[in-house]
C-alpha positions in Angstrom: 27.3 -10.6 38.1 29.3 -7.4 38.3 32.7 -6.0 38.0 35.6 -6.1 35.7 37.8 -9.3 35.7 41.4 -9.8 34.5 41.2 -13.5 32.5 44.8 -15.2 31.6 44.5 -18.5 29.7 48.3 -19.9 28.9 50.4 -23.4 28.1 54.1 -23.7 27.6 53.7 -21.9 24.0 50.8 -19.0 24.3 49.0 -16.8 26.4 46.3 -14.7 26.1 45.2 -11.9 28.0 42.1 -9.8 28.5 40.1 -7.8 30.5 36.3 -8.6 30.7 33.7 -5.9 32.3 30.3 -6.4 30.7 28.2 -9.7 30.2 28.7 -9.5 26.5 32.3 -9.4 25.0 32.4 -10.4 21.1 36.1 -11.3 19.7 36.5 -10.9 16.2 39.5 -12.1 13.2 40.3 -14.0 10.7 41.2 -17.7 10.4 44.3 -18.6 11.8 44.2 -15.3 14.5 44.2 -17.7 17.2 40.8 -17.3 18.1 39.9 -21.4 18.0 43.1 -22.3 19.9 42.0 -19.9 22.6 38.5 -22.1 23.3 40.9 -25.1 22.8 42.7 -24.6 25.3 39.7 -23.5 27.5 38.0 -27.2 26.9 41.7 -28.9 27.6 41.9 -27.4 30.9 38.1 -27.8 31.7 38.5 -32.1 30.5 42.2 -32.7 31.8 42.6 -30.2 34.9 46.3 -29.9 35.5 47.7 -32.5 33.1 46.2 -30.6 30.7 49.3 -28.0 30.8 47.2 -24.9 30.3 46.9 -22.4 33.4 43.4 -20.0 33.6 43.7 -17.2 35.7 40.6 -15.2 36.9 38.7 -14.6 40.2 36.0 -16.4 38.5 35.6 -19.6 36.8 36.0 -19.7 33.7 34.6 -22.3 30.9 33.3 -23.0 27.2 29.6 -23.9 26.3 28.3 -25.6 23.9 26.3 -28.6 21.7 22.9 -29.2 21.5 21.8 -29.4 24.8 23.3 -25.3 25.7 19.7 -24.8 26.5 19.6 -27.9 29.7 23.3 -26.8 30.8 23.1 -23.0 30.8 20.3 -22.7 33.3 22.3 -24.4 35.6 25.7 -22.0 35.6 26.1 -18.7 37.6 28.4 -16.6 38.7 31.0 -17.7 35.8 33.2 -16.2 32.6 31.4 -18.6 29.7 33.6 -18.5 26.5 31.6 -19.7 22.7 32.8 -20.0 19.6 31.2 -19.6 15.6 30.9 -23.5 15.6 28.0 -23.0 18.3 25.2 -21.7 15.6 22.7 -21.5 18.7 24.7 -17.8 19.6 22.7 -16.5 16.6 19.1 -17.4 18.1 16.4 -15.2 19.6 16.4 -18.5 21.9 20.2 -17.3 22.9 19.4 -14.1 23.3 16.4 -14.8 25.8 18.4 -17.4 27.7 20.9 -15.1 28.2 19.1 -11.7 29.0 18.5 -12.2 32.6 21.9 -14.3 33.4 24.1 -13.7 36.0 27.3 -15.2 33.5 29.3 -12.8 31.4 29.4 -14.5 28.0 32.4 -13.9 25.8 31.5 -14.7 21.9 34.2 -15.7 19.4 32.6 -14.7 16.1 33.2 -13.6 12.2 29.8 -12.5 12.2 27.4 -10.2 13.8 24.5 -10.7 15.8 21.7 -8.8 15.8 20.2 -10.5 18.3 22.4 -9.6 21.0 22.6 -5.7 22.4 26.4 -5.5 22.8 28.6 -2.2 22.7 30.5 -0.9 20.6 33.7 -0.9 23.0 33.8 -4.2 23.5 34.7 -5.7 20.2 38.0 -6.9 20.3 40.5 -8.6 17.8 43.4 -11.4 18.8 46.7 -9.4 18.4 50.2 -11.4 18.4 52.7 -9.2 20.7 55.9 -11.3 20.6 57.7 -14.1 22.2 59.5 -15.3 25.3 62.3 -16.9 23.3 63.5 -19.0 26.2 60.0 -20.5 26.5 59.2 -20.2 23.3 55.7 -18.5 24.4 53.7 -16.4 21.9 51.7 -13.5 23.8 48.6 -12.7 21.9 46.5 -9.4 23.5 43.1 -8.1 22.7 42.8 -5.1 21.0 39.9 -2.9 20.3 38.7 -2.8 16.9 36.7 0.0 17.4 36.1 3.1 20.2 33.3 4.6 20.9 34.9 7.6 20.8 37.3 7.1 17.8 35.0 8.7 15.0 33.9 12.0 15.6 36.2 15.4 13.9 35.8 18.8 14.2 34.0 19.4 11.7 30.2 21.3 11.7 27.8 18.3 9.9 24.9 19.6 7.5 23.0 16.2 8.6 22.5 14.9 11.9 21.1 10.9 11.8 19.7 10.0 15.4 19.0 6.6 16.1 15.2 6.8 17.3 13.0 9.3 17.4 12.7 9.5 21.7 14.3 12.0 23.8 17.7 12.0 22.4 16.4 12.6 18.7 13.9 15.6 20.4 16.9 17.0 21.7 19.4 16.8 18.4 16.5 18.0 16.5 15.9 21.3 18.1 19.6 21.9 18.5 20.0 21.1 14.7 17.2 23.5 13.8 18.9 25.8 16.1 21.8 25.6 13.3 20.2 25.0 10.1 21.3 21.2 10.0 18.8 18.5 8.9 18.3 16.1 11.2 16.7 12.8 10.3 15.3 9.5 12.7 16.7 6.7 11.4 13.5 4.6 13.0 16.4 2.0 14.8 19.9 1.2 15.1 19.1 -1.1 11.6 18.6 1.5 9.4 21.5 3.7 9.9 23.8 2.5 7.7 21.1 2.5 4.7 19.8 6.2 5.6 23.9 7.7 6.2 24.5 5.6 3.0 21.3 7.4 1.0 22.8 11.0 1.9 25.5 12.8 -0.3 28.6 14.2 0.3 27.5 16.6 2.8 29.1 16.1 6.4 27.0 13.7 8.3 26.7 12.8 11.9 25.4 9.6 12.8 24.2 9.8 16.8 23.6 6.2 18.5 23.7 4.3 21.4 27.6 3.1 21.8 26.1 0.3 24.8 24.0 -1.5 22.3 25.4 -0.8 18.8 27.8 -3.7 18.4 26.4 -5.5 16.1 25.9 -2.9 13.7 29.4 -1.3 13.5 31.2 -3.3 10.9 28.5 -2.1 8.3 28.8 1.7 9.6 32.7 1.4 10.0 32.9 0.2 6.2 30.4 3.2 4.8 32.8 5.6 7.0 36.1 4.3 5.2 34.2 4.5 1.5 32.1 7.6 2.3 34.7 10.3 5.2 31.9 12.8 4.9 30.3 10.2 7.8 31.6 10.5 11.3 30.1 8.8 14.3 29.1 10.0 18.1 28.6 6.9 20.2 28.4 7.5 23.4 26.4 5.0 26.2 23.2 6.6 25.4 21.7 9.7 25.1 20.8 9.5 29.2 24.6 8.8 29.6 25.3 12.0 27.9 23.1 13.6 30.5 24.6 12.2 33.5 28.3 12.7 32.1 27.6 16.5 31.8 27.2 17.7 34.7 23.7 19.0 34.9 22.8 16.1 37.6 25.5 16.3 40.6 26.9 13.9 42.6 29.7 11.9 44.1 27.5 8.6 43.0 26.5 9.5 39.6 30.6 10.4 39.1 31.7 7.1 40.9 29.2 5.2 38.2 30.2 7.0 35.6 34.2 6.3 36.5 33.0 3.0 36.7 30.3 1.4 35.8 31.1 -2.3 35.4 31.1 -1.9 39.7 27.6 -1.2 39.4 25.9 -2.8 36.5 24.2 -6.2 37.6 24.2 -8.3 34.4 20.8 -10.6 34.7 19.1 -7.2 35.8 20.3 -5.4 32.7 20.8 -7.0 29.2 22.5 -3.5 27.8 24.3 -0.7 30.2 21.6 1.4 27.9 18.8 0.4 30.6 20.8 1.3 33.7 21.7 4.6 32.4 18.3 5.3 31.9 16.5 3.8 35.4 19.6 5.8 36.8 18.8 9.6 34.9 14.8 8.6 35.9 15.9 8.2 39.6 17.8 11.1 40.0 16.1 13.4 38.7 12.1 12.6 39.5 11.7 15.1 42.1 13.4 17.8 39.9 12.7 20.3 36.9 15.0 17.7 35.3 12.4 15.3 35.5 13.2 12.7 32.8 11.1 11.1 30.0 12.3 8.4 27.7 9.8 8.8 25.4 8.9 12.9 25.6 11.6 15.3 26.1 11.4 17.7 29.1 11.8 21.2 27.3 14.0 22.1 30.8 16.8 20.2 28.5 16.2 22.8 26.1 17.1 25.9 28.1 20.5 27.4 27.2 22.6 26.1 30.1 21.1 23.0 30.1 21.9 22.5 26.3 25.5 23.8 26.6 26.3 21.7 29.2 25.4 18.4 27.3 27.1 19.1 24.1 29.8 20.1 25.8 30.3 16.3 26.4 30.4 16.1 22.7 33.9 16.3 21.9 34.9 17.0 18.0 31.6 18.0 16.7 31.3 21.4 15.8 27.5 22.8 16.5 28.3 26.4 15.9 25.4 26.8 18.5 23.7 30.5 18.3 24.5 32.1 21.5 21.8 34.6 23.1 22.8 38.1 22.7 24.5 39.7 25.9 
């Protein structure tokens, strides 16, 4: 399944809106945020139809999943909006996470917790948000609202420490600009082990670099180290490919159309994180070029001067004070 789809789920007293584009969409809160009454009203309209009094609104169906036998029911649903909630432990399990890697159903996960198991982004973490009434009908309107952007962490500031996420192309390409500049730059070996390696450094200005499209599940640990140590700062973008396309060096109506929107484009049981696209995409365009592009090795033509400008240029806030050659 593809595409971005508008989801309203109301009765007489509430309604809840939000918009869902990828095939994982985690909400997050509190008790008593409304999160539970959201999947209740869900399984009243799925059991009681219209005497159940609650109206869902999307182009798809929408419905809940659950109890033991998930494993027996899921293979059978496609095309659909599937809603879970923490009572369904099984959303933690590798066996989740496998059944759901190649499906053609956007999942939408009601959850206190993370899960490492599941690649989801960064910009699609949302919280329940209570926006009013209708004091005639006495309806509460409760919105989603992003906890966190993947764009929401970076300043302009010039870091003395640069933490990639892996040590593959991106990390080749932050280390020689970082050397460039006389800033450290350290692998942090996997999106794990950020939050202990930023943590270990001291109160030099640090730039974590990682993968906004699969880092979900490791953002409430990095967003508390930010607020306790502001000497961290955070560039998320899609991926390191994504900064590639996004800058330019690869031109096209198509790549800007997919980059405007990608949700159009993205089939979810071919791609378990928008990571993977991004990359099959930048490999694509660019085999029959001097781009040519490696995950794994770094082509030194990303290297050359224009080629470097115009992909931290995408980089917004961060300060590289690159060394320009003399005129």
């Amino acid at each position: 399944m593809k595409g971005k789809y508008h989801i309203v789920v109301q009765n007489n007293r509430l309604r809840y809106e939000l918009d869902i584009r990828r095939n994982i969409t985690i909400i997050r809160g509190d008790s008593a945020t409304g999160k539970t009454r959201l999947i209740a009203l869900l399984e009243q309209a799925s059991l009681f139809g219209d005497g159940s009094g609650v109206e869902v609104h999307c182009e798809r169906p929408v419905r809940t999943l659950g109890g033991k036998d998930w494993n027996l029911v899921l293979p059978n649903i496609h095309e659909k909006i599937i809603f879970l909630d923490e009572e369904s432990r099984f959303v933690k399990s590798q066996e989740f996470a496998a059944a759901i890697k190649t499906s053609s159903n956007y999942f939408v996960i009601i959850t206190r917790e993370d899960l490492p198991n599941l690649p989801y982004s960064v910009d699609e973490i949302y919280g329940i948000h209570s926006s009013g009434k209708y004091r005639d009908l006495r309806r509460t309107y409760n919105e989603l609202y992003r906890i966190y952007r993947a764009d929401a962490f970076t300043d302009e500031q010039k870091p003395e420490t640069v933490v990639a996420e892996d040590s593959h192309s991106g990390y080749q390409f932050f280390q020689e600009i970082c050397g460039e500049n006389e800033i450290a730059c350290i692998s942090a070996g996997g999106k794990s082990n950020l939050k202990t390696i930023a943590g270990k450094l001291g109160d030099e200005p640090a730039l974590v670099v990682a993968d906004g499209a699969a880092i979900g599940s490791e953002m409430n640990e990095l967003y508390q180290l930010m607020r306790h140590k502001p000497t961290v700062k955070c560039y998320l973008p899609e991926s390191f490919e994504w900064l590639i396309l996004k800058s330019g060096l690869i031109d096209g109506k198509a790549i800007k159309d997919i980059l405007n929107h990608p949700e159009d484009f993205i089939e979810s049981r071919e791609y378990f994180s928008w990571e993977r696209y991004f990359t099959e995409l930048l490999v694509e365009y660019t085999q029959d070029s001097y781009l040519k592009y490696n995950k794994s090795r770094l082509n030194e033509a990303y290297l050359n001067d224009r080629e470097k400008q115009a992909i931290l240029s995408v980089m917004k806030g961060v300060n590289w004070q690159m060394n320009r050659p003399n005129s």
